[in-house]
C-alpha positions in Angstrom: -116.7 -149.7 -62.3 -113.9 -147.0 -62.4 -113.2 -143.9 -60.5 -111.1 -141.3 -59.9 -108.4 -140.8 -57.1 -109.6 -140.4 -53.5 -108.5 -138.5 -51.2 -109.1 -138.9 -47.4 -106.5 -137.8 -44.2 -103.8 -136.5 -46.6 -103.4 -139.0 -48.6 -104.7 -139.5 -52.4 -105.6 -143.0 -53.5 -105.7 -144.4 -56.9 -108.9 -146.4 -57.8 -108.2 -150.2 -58.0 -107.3 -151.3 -61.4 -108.0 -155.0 -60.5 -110.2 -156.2 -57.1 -107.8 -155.3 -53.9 -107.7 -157.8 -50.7 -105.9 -156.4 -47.9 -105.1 -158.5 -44.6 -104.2 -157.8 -41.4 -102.7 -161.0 -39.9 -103.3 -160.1 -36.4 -99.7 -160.8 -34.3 -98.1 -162.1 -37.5 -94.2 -161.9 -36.6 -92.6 -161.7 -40.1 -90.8 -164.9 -38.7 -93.7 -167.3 -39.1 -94.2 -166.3 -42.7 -90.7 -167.3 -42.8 -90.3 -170.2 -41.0 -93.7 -171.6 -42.8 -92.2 -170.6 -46.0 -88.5 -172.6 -45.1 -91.1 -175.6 -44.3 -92.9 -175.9 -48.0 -96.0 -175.0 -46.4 -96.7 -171.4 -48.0 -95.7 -172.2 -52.2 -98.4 -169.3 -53.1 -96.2 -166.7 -50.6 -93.0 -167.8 -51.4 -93.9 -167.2 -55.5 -95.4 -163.7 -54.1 -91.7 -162.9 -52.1 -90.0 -164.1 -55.3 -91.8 -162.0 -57.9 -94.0 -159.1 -56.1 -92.9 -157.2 -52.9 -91.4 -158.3 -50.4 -91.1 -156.1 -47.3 -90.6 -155.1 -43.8 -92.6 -152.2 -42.2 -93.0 -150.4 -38.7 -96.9 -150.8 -37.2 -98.1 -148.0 -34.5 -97.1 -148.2 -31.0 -98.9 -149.1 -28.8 -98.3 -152.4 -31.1 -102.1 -153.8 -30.4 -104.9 -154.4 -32.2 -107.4 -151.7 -32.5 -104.9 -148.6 -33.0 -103.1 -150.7 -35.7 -106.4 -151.9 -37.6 -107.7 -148.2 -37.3 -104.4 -146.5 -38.6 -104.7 -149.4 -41.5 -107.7 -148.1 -42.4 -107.3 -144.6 -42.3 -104.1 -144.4 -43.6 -103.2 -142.4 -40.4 -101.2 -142.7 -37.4 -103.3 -142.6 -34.3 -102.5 -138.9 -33.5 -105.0 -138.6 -36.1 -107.7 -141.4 -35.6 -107.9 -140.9 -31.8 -107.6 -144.8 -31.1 -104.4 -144.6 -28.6 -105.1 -148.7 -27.4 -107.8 -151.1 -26.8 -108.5 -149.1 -23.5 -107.7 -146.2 -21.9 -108.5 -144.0 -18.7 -110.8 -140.5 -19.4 -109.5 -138.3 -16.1 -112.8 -135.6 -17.0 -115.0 -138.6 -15.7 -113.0 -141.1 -13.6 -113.5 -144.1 -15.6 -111.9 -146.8 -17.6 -113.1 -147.3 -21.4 -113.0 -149.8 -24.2 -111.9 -147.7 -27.2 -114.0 -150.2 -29.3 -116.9 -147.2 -30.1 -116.6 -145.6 -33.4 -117.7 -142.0 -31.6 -113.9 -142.0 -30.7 -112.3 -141.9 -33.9 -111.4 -138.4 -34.7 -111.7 -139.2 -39.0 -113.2 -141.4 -41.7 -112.0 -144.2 -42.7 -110.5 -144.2 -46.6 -113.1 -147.6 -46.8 -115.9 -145.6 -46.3 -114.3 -142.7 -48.4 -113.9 -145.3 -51.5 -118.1 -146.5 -50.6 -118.8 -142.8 -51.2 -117.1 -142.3 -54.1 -118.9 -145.6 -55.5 -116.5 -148.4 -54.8 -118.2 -151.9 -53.2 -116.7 -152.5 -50.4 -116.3 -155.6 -48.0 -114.6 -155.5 -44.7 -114.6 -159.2 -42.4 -112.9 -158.9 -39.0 -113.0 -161.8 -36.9 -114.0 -160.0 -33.8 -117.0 -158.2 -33.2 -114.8 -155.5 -31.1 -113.3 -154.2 -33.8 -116.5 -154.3 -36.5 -118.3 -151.2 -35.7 -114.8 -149.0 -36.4 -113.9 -150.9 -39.0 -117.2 -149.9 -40.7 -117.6 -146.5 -39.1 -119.9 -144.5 -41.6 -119.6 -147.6 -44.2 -122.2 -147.8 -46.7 -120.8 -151.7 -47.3 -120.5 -155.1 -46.1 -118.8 -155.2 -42.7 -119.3 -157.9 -40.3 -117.2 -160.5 -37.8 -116.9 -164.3 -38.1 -117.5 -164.0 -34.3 -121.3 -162.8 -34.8 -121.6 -164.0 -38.6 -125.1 -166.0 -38.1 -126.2 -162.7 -36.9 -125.3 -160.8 -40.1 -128.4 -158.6 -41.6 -128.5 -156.6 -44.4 -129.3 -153.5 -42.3 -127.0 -153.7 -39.7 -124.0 -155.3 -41.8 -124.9 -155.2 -45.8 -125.2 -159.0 -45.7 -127.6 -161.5 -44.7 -126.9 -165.7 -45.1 -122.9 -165.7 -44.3 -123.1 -168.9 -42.4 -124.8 -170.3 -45.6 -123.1 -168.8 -48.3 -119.8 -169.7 -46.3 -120.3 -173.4 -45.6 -119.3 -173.7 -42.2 -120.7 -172.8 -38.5 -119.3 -170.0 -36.3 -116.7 -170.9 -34.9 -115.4 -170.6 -31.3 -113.9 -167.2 -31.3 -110.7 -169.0 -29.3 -110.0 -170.9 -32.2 -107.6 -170.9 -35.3 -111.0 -171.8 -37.2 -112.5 -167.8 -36.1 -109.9 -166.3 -38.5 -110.2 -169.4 -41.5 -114.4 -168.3 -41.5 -112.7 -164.9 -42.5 -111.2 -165.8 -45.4 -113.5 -169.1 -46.4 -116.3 -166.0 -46.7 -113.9 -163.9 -48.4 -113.4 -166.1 -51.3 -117.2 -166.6 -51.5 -117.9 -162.9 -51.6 -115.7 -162.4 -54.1 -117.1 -165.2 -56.5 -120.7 -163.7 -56.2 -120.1 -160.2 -55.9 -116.7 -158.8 -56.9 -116.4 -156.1 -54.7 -113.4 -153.3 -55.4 -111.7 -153.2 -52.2 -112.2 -156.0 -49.4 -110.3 -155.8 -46.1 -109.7 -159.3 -43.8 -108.5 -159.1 -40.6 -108.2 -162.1 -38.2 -107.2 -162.7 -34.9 -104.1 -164.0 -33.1 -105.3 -166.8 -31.0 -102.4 -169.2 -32.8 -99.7 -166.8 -32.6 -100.7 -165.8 -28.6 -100.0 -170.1 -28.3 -97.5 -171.0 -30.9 -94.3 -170.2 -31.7 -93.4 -169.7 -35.5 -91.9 -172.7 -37.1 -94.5 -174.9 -34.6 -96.5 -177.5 -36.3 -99.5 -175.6 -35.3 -98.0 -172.3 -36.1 -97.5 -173.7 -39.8 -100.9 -175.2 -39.7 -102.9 -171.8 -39.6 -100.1 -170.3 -41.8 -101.1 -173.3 -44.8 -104.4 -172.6 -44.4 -104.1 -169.1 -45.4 -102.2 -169.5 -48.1 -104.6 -171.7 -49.7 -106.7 -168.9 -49.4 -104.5 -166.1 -50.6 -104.0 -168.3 -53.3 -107.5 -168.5 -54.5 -108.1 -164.7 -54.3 -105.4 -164.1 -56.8 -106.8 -166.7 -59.1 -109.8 -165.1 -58.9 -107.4 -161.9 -60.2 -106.8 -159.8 -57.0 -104.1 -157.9 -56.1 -103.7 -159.7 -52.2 -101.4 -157.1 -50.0 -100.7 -158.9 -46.2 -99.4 -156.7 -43.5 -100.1 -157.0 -39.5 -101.4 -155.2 -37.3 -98.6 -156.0 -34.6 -96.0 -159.0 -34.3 -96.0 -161.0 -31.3 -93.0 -162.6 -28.6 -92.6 -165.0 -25.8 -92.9 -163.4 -22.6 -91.9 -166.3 -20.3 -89.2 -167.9 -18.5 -88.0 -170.7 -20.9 -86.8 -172.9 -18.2 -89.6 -172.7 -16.5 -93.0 -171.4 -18.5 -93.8 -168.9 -15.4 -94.5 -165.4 -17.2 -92.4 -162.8 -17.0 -94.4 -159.7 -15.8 -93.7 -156.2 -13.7 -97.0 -155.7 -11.9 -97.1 -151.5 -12.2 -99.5 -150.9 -9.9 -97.9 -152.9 -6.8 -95.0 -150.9 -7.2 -96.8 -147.1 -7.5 -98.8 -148.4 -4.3 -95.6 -149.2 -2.9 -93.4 -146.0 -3.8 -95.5 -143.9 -3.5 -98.9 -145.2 -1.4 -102.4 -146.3 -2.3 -104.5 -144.8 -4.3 -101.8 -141.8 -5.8 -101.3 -143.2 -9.3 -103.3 -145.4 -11.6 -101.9 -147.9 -13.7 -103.7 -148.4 -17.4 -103.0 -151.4 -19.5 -104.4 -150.8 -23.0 -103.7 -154.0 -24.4 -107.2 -154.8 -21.7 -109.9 -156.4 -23.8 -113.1 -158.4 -23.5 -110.7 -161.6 -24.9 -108.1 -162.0 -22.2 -107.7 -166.0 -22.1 -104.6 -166.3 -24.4 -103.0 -162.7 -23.3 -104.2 -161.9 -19.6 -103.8 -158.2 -20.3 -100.6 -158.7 -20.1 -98.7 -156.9 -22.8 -95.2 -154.7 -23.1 -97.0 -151.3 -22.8 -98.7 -149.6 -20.4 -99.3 -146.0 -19.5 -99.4 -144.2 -15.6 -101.5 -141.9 -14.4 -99.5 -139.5 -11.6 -100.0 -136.0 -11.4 -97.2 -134.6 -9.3 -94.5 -133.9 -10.7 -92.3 -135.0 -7.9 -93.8 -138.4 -8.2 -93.2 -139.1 -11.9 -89.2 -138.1 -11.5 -89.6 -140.3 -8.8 -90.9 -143.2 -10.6 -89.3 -142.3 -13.9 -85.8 -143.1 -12.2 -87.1 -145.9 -10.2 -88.5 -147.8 -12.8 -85.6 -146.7 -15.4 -83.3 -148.4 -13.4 -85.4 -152.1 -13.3 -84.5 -154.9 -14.9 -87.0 -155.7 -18.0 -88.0 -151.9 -18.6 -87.1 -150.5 -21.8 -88.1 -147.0 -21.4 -90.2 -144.7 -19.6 -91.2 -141.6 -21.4 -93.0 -138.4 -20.3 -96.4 -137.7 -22.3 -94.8 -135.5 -24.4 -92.1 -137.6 -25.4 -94.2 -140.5 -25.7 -96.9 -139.1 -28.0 -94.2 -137.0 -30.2 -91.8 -140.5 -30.7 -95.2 -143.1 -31.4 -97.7 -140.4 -32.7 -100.3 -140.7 -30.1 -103.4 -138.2 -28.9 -101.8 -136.7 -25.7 -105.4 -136.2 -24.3 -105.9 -140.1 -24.2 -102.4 -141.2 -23.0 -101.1 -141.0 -19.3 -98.3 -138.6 -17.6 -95.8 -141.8 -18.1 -95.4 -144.5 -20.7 -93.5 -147.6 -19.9 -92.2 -150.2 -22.5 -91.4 -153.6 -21.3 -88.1 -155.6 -23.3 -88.1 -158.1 -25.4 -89.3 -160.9 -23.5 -91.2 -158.9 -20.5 -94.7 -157.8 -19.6 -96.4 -155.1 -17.6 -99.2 -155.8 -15.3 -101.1 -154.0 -12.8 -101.8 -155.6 -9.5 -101.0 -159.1 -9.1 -104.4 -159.9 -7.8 -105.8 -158.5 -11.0 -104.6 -160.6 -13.7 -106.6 -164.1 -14.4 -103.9 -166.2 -16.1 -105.7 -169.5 -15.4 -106.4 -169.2 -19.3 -102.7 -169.6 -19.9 -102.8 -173.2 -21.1 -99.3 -172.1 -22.8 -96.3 -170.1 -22.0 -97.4 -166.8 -22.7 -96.7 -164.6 -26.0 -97.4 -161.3 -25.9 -96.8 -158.0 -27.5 -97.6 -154.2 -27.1 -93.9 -152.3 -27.5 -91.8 -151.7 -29.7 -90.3 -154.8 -29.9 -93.4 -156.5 -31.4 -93.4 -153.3 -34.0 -91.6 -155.1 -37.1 -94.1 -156.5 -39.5 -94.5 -157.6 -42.8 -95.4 -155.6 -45.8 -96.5 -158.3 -48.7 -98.2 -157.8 -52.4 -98.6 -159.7 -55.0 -97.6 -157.6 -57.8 -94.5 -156.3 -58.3 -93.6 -152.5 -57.1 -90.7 -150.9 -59.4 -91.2 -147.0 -58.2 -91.7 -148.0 -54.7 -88.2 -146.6 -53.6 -86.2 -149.2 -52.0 -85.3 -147.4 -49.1 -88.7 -146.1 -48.1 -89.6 -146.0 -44.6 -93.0 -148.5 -44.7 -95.5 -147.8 -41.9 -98.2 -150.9 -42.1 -100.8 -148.1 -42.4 -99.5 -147.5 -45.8 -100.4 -150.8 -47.0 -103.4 -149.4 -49.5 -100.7 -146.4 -50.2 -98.5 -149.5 -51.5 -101.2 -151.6 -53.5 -103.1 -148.4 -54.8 -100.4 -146.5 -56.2 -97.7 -148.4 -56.6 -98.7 -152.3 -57.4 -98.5 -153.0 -60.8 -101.1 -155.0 -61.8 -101.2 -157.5 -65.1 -103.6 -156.3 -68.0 -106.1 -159.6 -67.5 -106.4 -158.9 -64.1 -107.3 -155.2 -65.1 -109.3 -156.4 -67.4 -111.1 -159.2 -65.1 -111.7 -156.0 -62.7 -113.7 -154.0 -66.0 
């Protein structure tokens, strides 16, 4: 079918001329496109840099998973959405909360806004963390490779993925968690053609492998397979990420390079006066640790944050320490749900809180990590071309469906497949 333009948080959306695929590749550096590319192992992607679009854009910091997917999917930064991390500390009741609830997002979602409006609509995440925002108020398919044998139509719009897909759920520390993604993407959109389908994996390989790794290229040949499918099947494909990714270790040695927060407020400033909140803290810590390039800190007193403001300024491996106000004005964040101080690790460091806290016996690599700024470059990738896109534009990933909606331009048979 056809519609007319939506409209949700701002922004006002064309209806898809042709089916639209959107994918966040979780932690996808724009280098191992790249470097998978310069190895002949992408030929669908490098066609797509040569003759669609081709560019770099800025995710959301914190640069981790569930703000970037929910500003993807709103269209909004998370100012607006309300989803400041994967965790985060709520002072009205003392406790410590996994932001992976949909009664914490603060708007719609323009998926469900397009469902309304009479679009079919297909989200597959990879895992089930993320599912329930991702399909907040979705009258759709929504579901996670993680929990697909437990798909119903009530619960998730779908019953028989493991079937219909043609291979078991996988382990969700695998490479194979985000290929179930797009196997059952392809499969969804032979039978039922849906108008707008989102895919977003996870970043086990990137958390392990460098880009240009054999491994690295592995997972990125797979998906290009895929990708390369969906447009036969006449879709415009748009790739973005949600966050890219860097080693965080000593490369002599492998040992992780981390600032343990909370040792050092306990230390300054004594136990017990400042709490330490890492949001990059999920239920899936093996290849990360919660150990990521951002963290926010709970103080207070005034006296104690110019205290540790200059203290930590001054160390080795911090980038920046910013007051509230600062922080949430610069990265668009809900001040409510962010600390008195953000800090921002460098390139190659990580924030922790107590030594004794972090379980890093998952490591089975050097550790690659993200969460800063330095992990916000991504890349910004349709199929079609995109003439009145100005050159210059300042791309935020979360205008992906701003890109492929009213800007792509999309060949008459594929419109024509789409009728």
């Amino acid at each position: 079918m056809t519609g007319n333009p939506v409209s949700v948080n701002g922004r006002t959306y064309a209806w898809p001329q042709a089916p639209v695929v959107v994918v966040c590749v979780d932690g996808s550096e724009p280098a191992y496109m790249d470097e998978a590319i310069a190895a002949g192992r992408m030929p669908w992607l490098a066609g797509v840099c040569e003759s669609g679009t081709n560019r770099i854009a800025d995710c959301v910091v914190p640069s981790f998973t569930n703000p970037n997917n929910i500003s993807i999917v709103t269209g909004a930064p998370p100012s607006v959405h309300g989803i400041s991390g994967n965790f985060f500390y709520n002072p009205a009741t003392g406790e410590e909360v996994m932001m992976n609830d949909p009664k914490f997002m603060r708007c719609g979602t323009l998926l469900a806004t397009f469902a309304d409006a009479g679009a079919k609509v297909v989200v597959v995440t990879a895992k089930d963390k993320l599912r329930r925002q991702l399909g907040h108020k979705l009258n759709g398919v929504c579901f996670s490779s993680e929990k697909a044998d437990e798909a119903t139509l009530g619960e998730n719009g779908i019953e028989g993925v493991v079937d219909l897909v043609g291979m078991p759920v996988p382990s969700v520390y695998s490479a194979e968690l985000s290929e179930f993604i797009f196997a059952a993407g392809v499969k969804i959109m032979e039978r039922d053609r849906p108008d707008i389908m989102y895919l977003s994996t996870t970043d086990y390989v990137q958390h392990k492998h460098a880009p240009g790794s054999p491994l690295a290229n592995d997972f990125y040949a797979m998906m290009d397979g895929y990708w390369a499918q969906l447009e036969a099947l006449g879709c415009t494909v748009a790739l973005t990420a949600d966050h890219g990714m860097n080693a965080k270790h000593d490369p002599a040695t492998g040992e992780v390079n981390v600032i343990y927060l909370q040792d050092l407020m306990d230390e300054w400033l004594g136990a017990a006066t400042a709490r330490v909140i890492l949001p990059i803290t999920d239920p899936y810590v093996v290849h990360h640790g919660a150990l990521g390039s951002y963290a926010t800190i709970y103080l207070g007193d005034a006296a104690a944050r110019e205290t540790v403001t200059e203290k930590l300024s001054a160390m080795d491996g911090v980038r920046e320490v910013l007051t509230n106000a600062a922080a949430c004005d610069r990265f668009e964040l809900p001040s409510e749900r962010v600390g008195d101080l953000v800090v921002t690790g460098e390139k190659h460091m990580t924030l922790g809180s107590s030594a004794d806290k972090h379980d890093l016996s998952g490591l089975t690599e050097p550790l690659r990590s993200h969460g800063g700024p330095t992990e916000q470059k991504v890349p910004l990738i349709c199929n079609r071309a995109t003439p009145s896109l100005a050159a210059d534009a300042a791309l935020r990933n979360f205008s992906v469906f701003d890109v492929v909606l009213n800007f792509a331009e999309v060949p008459a048979q594929a419109r024509g497949a789409a009728e």
